[in-house]
C-alpha positions in Angstrom: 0.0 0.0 0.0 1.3 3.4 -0.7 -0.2 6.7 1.4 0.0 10.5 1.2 -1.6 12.8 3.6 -2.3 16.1 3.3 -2.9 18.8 6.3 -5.8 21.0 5.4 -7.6 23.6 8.4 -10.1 20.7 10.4 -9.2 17.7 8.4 -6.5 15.3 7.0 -7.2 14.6 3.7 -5.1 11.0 2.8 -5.4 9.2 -0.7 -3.7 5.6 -0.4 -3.1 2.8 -3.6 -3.9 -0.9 -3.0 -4.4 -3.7 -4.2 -6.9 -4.4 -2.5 -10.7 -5.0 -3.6 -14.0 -3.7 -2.9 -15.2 -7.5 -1.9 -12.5 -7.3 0.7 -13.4 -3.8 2.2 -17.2 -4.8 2.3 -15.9 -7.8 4.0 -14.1 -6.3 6.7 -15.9 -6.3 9.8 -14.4 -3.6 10.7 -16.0 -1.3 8.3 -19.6 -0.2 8.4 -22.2 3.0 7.1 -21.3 1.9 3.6 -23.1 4.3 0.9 -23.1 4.8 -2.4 -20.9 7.5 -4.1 -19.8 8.7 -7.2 -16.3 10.0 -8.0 -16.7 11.6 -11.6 -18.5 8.5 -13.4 -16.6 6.0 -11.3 -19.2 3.8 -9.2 -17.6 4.2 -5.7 -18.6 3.7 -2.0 -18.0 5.5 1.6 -17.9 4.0 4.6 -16.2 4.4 8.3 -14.0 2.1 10.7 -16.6 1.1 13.7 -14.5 2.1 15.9 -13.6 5.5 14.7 -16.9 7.8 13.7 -14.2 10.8 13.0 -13.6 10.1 9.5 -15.2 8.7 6.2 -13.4 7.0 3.3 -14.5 6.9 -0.3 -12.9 3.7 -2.4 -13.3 2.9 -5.9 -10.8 0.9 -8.7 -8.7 2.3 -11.3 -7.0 -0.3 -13.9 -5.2 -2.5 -11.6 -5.2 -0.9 -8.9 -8.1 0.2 -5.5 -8.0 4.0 -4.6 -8.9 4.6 -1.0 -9.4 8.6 0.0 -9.9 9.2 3.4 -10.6 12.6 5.6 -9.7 12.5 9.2 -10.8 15.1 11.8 -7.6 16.6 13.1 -7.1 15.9 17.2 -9.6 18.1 18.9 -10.5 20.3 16.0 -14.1 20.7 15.3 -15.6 18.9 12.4 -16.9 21.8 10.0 -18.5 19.6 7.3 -19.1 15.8 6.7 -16.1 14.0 6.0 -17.9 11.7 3.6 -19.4 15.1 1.5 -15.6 16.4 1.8 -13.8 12.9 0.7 -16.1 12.6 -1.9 -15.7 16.6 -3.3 -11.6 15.9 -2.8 -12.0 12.4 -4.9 -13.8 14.0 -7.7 -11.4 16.6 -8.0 -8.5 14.2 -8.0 -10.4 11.9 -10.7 -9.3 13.7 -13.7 -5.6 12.7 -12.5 -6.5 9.2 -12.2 -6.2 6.3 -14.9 -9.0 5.4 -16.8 
């Protein structure tokens, strides 16, 4: 897996490669509130850790490879906007970058 995060004013905005698959994070037991989501006019999904209600992820695939974006509140900053609305907004803007 490879990871960058980014530092923005409430939020840490991370966008990791995988090869991971969308069977396997629906699998997970540890991740739950999955949703529908579209990244440009890639079919995607969001979803949270159980443990962790802080944050939202948005995964989709690219040609062989999984994308996972994920916001994080920072420590004891407030949250200003839904993570899942914000991952989803960074995603699309990231798409155009992204293989097809």
């Amino acid at each position: 897996m490879r990871f960058c995060n980014w530092a923005a004013d409430w939020y840490f905005l991370g966008i990791a490669t995988t090869t991971r698959t969308m069977g396997e994070v629906k699998s997970n037991a540890r991740n739950v509130d999955f949703g529908p989501a579209n990244v440009g006019e890639r079919e995607a999904v969001t979803y949270r850790e159980a443990a962790r209600q802080d944050h939202c992820d948005v995964a989709f695939e690219i040609p062989g490879e999984f994308i996972l974006i994920r916001v994080e509140k920072k420590g004891s900053k407030e949250v200003r906007e839904d993570p899942c609305v914000v991952a989803i907004r960074s995603a699309t803007v990231m798409d155009r970058y992204l293989p097809r």
